[in-house]
C-alpha positions as CSV (number, residue, x, y, z in Angstrom):
1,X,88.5,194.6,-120.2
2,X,89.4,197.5,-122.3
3,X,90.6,195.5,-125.4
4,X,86.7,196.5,-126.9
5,X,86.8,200.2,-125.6
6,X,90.2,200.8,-127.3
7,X,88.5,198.9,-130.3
8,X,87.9,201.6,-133.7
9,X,89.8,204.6,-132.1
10,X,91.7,205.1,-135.3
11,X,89.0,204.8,-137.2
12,X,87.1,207.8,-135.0
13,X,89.6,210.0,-135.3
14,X,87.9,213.1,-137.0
15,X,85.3,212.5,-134.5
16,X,88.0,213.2,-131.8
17,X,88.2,216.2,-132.7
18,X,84.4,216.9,-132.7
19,X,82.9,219.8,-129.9
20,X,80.0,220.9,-129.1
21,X,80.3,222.5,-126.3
22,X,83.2,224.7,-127.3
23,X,80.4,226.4,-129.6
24,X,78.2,227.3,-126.4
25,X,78.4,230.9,-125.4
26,X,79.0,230.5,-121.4
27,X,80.6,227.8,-119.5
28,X,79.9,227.3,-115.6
29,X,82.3,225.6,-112.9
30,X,81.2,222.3,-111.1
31,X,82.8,220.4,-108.6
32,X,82.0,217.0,-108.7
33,X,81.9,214.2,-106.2
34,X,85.4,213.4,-107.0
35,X,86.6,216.8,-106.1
36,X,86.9,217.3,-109.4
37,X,87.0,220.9,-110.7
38,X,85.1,220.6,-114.2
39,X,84.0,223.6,-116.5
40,X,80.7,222.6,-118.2
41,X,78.3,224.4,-120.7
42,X,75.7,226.7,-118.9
43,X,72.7,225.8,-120.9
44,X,74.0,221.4,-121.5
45,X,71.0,220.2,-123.8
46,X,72.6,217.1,-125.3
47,X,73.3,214.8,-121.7
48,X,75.1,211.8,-122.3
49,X,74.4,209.8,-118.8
50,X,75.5,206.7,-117.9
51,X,73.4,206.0,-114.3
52,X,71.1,207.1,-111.6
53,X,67.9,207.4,-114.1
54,X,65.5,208.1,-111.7
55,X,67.5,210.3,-109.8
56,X,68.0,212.2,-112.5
57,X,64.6,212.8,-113.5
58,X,63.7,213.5,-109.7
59,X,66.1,216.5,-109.9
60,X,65.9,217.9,-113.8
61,X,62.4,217.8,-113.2
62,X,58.8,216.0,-115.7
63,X,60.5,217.0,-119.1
64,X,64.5,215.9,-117.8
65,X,64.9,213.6,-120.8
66,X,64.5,215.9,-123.1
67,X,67.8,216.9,-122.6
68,X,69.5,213.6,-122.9
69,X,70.7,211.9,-125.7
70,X,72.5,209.2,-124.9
71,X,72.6,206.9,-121.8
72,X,73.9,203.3,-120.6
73,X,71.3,201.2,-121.9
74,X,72.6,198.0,-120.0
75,X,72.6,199.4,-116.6
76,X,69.2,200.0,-116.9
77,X,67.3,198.2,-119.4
78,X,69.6,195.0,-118.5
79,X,69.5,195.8,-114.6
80,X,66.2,196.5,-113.8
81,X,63.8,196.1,-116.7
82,X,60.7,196.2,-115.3
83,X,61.5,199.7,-114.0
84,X,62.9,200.1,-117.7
85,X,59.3,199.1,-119.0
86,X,57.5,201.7,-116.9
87,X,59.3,204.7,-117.7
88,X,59.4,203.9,-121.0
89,X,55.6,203.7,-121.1
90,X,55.8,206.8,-120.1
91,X,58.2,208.6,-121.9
92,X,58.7,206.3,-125.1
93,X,61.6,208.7,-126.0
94,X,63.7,207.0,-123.5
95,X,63.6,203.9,-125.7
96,X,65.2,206.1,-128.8
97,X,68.5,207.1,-126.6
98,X,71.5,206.6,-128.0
99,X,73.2,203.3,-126.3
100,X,76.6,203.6,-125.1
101,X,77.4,200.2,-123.8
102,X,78.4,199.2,-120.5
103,X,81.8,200.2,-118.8
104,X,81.8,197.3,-116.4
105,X,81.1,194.8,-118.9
106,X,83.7,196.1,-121.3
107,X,81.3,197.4,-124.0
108,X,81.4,201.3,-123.3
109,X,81.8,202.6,-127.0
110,X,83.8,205.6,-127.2
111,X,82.9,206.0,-130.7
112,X,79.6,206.4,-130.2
113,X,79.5,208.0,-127.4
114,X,81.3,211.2,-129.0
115,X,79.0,210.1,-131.9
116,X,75.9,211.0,-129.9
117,X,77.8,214.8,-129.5
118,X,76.8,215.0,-125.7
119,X,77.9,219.0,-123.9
120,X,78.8,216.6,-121.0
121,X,78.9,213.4,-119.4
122,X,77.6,212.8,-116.3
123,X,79.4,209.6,-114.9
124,X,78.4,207.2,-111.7
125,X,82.1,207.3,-109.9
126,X,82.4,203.4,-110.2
127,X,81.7,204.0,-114.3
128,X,84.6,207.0,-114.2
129,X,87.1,204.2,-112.3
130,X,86.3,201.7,-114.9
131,X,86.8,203.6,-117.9
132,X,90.2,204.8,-116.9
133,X,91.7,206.4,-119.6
134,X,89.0,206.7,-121.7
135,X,87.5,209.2,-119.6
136,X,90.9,211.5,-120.9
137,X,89.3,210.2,-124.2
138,X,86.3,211.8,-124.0
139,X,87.7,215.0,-122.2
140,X,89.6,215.5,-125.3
141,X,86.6,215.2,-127.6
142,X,85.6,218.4,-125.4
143,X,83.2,216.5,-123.4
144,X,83.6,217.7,-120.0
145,X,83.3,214.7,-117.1
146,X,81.6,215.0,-114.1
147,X,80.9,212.5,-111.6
148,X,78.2,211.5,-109.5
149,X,77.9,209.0,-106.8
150,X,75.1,207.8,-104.8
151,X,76.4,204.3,-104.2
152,X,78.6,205.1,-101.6
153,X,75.4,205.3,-99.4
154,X,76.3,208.2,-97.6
155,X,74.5,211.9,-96.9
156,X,77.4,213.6,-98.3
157,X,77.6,212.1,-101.8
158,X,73.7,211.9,-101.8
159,X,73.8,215.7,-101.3
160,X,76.9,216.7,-103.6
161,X,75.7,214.3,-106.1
162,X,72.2,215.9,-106.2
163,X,73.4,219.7,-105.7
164,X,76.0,218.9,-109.2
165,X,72.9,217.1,-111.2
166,X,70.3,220.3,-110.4
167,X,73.2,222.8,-110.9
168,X,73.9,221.0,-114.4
169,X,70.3,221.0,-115.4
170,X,69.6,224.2,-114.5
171,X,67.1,222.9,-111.3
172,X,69.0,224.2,-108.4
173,X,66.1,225.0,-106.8
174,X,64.3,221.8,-106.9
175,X,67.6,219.9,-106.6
176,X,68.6,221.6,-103.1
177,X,64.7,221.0,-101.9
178,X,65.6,217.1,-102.6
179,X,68.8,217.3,-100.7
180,X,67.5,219.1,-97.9
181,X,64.2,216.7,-97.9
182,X,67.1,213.9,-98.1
183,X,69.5,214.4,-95.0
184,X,66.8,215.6,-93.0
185,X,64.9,212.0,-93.5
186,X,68.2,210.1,-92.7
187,X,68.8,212.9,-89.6
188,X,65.5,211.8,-88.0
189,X,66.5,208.1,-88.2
190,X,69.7,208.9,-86.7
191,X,67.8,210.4,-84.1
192,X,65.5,208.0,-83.1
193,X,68.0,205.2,-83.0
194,X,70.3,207.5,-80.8
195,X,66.7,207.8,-78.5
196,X,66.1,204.1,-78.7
197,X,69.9,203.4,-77.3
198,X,70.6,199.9,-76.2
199,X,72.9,197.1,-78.7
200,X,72.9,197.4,-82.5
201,X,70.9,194.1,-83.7
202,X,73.1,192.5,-85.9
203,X,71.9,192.5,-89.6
204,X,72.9,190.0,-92.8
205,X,72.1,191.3,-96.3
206,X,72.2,189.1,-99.4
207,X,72.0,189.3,-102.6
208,X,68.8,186.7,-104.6
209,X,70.0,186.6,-107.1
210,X,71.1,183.4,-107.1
211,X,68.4,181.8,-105.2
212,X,68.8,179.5,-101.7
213,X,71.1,176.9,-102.9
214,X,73.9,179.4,-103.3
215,X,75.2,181.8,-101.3
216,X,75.1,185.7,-103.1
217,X,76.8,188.8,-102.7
218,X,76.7,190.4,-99.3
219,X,77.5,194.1,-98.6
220,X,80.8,195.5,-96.6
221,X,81.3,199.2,-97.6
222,X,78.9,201.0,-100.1
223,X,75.7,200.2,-100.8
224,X,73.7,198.2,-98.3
225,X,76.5,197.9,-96.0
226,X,75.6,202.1,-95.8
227,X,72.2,201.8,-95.6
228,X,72.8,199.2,-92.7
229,X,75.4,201.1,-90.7
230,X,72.7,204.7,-91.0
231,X,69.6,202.5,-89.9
232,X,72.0,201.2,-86.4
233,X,72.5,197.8,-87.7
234,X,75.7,195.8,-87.0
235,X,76.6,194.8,-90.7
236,X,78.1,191.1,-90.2
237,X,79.7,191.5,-93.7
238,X,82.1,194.7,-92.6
239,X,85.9,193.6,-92.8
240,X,84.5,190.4,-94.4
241,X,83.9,192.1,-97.6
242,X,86.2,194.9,-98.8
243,X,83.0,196.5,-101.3
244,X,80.6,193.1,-102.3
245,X,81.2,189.3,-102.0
246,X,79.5,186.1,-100.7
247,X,80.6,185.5,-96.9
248,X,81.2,181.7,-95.8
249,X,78.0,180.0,-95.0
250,X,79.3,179.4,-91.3
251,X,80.4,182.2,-90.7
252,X,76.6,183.7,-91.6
253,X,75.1,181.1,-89.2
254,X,78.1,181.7,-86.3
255,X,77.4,185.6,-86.5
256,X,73.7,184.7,-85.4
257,X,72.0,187.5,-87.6
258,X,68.8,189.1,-85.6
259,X,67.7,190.5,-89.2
260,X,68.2,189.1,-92.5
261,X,67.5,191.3,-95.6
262,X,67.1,189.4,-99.2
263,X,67.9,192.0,-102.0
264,X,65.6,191.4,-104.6
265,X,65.3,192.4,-108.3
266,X,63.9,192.0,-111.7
267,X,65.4,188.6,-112.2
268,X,62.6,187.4,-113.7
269,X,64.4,184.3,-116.1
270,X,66.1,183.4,-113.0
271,X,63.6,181.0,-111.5
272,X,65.4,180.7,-108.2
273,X,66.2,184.5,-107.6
274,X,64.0,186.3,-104.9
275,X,62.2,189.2,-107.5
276,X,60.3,192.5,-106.9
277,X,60.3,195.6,-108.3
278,X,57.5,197.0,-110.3
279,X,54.9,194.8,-111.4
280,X,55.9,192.1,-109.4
281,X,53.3,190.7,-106.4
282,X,53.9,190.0,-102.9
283,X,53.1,186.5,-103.0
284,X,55.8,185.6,-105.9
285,X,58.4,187.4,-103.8
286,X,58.2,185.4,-100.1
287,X,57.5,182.0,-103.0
288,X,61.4,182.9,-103.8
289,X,62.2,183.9,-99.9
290,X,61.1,180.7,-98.6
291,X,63.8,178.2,-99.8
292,X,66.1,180.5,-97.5
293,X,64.8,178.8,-95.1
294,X,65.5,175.4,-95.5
295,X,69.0,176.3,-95.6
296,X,71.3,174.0,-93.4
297,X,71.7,176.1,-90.1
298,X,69.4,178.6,-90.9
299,X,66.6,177.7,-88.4
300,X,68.8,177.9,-85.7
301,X,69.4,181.2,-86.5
302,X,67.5,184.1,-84.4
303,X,66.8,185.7,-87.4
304,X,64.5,183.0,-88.6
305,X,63.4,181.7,-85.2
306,X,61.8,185.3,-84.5
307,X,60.5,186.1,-88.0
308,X,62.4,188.8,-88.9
309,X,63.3,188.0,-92.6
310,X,62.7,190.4,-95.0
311,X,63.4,191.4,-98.6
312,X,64.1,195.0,-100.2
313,X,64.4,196.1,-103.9
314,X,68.0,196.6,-105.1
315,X,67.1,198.9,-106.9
316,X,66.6,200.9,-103.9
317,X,69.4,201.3,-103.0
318,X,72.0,204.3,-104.5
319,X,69.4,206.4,-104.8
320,X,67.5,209.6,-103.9
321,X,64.2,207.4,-102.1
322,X,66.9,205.0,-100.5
323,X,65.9,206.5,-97.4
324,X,62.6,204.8,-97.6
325,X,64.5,201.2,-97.0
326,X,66.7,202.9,-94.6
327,X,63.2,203.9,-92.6
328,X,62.2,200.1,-93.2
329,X,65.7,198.6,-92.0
330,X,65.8,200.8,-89.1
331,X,61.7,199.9,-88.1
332,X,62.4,196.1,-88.6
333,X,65.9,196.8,-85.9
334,X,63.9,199.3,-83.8
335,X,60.3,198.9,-84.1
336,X,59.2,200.7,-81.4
337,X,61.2,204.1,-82.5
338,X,59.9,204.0,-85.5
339,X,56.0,203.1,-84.5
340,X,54.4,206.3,-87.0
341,X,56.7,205.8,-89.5
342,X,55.6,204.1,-92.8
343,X,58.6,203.8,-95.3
344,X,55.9,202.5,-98.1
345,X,53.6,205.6,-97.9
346,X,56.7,207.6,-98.1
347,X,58.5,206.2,-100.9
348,X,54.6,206.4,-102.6
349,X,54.9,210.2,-101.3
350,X,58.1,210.8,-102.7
351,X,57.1,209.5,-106.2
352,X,53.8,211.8,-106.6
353,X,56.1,214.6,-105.9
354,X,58.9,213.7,-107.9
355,X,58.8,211.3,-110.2
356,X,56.3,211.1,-113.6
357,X,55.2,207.3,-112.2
358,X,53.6,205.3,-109.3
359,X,55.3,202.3,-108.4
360,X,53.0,199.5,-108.6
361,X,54.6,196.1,-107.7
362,X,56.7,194.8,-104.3
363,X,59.7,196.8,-103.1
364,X,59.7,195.7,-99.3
365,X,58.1,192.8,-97.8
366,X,58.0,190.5,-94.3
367,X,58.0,186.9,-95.2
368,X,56.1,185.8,-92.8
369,X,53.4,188.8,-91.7
């Protein structure tokens, strides 16, 4: 996989040697998610990032990207376009960032990104494993690494990931008000479900991207395997899957689900996949939910017998307004303790405070109302 990273070192050699964060007056120590003890400039204008987008612009604040230069294109643009789209309409700057590549898909160019002369790089923890080495590459380029991680789907790393992003950016204020905001919200789910007592409904989540006629990924640690376990589910896929993975059809039908969840996207030239996301309607998202339900077994299930089939935005998940779906997951398991709650209005809520958009389109959705 790293046959293309490697690719051109010799030929950036000089560039190696390239700092510009050695020629910044004061440095400031971080300690990453990692545990990672990192010294980093105290006033980082040139941010090469390589995830969490909207998280980042929740925390740095309306004019974040004006101190980034450089980002993973493909994990955005690629991932979730139509949230791509709006942002860009907004900000058409974030179209003119430097492109790194992709570290999963082997296309991470150290070249340019020592090119783009970032103070630091701030790294999603499953980019930092995936580089390997080349992380020590860029460390001796004097770009400090620091990593960030909210796909482990856990208060902790949502909290440290968010306190090291607004201590970097100079928003340490406005990042500890999101952090506090963020582990209270999952606090009073925990509560509730500790009111409501009784068996944890057990709870199926799987990937659409591939549409009915195959199974997708499903969820074991991370991810929404987390956002399962917080909202009192019992996640069938746990010891099944180690992080994601398709489980055997008959096991899924065996285990008897009481909720299924259908992660949707922006798989829009995928004409089976279950989509949402921003600018996508209601009605074309249960149109890709329903061939679900003609799978063999499913209408046996208890899941599908009692209508609770639902579909949430992957992009949800691993981020600071995941705790919207965890609201929705946990009223859909517990609907009575969660009676005046409305996860919609707050993710709407948490976007007029936060964020420099609205997001208009289908991010959680009933099949059948």
């Amino acid at each position: 996989m790293h046959s293309k990273i490697f690719a051109g070192l010799a030929a950036c050699a000089v560039s190696l040697t390239m700092t510009v964060s050695s020629a910044l007056a004061g440095t400031i120590t971080v300690t990453d998610t990692l545990d990672r003890t990192v010294e980093v400039p105290d006033d980082a204008h040139r941010i090469l990032l390589g995830f969490y987008f909207e998280d980042f612009y929740a925390i740095g604040g309306p004019d974040a990207y004006e101190k980034v230069v450089a980002i993973s294109r493909p994990t955005w643009e690629g991932w979730r376009n139509s949230q791509w789209s709006a942002y860009v309409a907004h900000n058409p700057k974030i179209e003119t960032l430097i492109d790194i590549g992709e570290a999963d898909a082997g296309t991470f160019s150290i070249e340019t990104a020592i090119a783009s002369k970032p103070d630091l790089a701030i790294l999603a923890a499953w980019q930092y494993r995936a580089l390997g080495d080349v992380v020590g590459k860029l460390e001796a380029a004097g770009i400090p690494v620091v990593v960030a991680d909210y796909n482990a789907q856990t208060v902790e790393k949502h909290v440290a990931s968010t306190l090291l992003i607004g201590k970097i950016v100079g928003q340490e204020d406005r990042a500890k008000e999101l952090a506090d905001s963020y582990a209270a919200a999952v606090a009073d789910v925990e509560a509730r479900i500790a009111e409501a007592g009784g068996d944890k409904p057990a709870v199926y989540v799987e990937l659409g991207n591939k549409g009915a006629d195959e199974y997708g990924n499903s969820y074991g640690n991370g991810m929404w395997g987390g956002v399962i376990e917080l909202a009192g589910g019992t996640n069938i896929a746990a010891g099944k899957v180690e992080n994601w993975g398709p489980l055997n059809p008959e096991y899924v039908i065996a285990s008897n689900p009481d909720a299924v969840f259908l992660a949707g996207s922006d798989w829009l030239s995928k004409p089976k996949a279950v989509v949402m996301g921003f600018g996508v309607g209601a009605d074309l998202t249960r149109e890709r939910m329903q061939p679900y339900m003609g799978r063999a077994g499913w209408s046996g299930m208890k899941a599908v017998q009692n209508g609770q089939v639902h579909a949430v935005y992957h992009g949800g998940a691993r981020t600071l307004y995941d705790f919207a779906y965890l609201q929705y997951i946990a009223k859909v398991l517990y609907p009575e303790a969660f009676a005046d709650v409305d996860p919609m209005a707050n993710l709407m809520a948490h976007y007029a405070k936060y964020m420099p958009i609205t997001p208009e389109g289908t991010f959680m959705v009933k099949l059948a109302d």
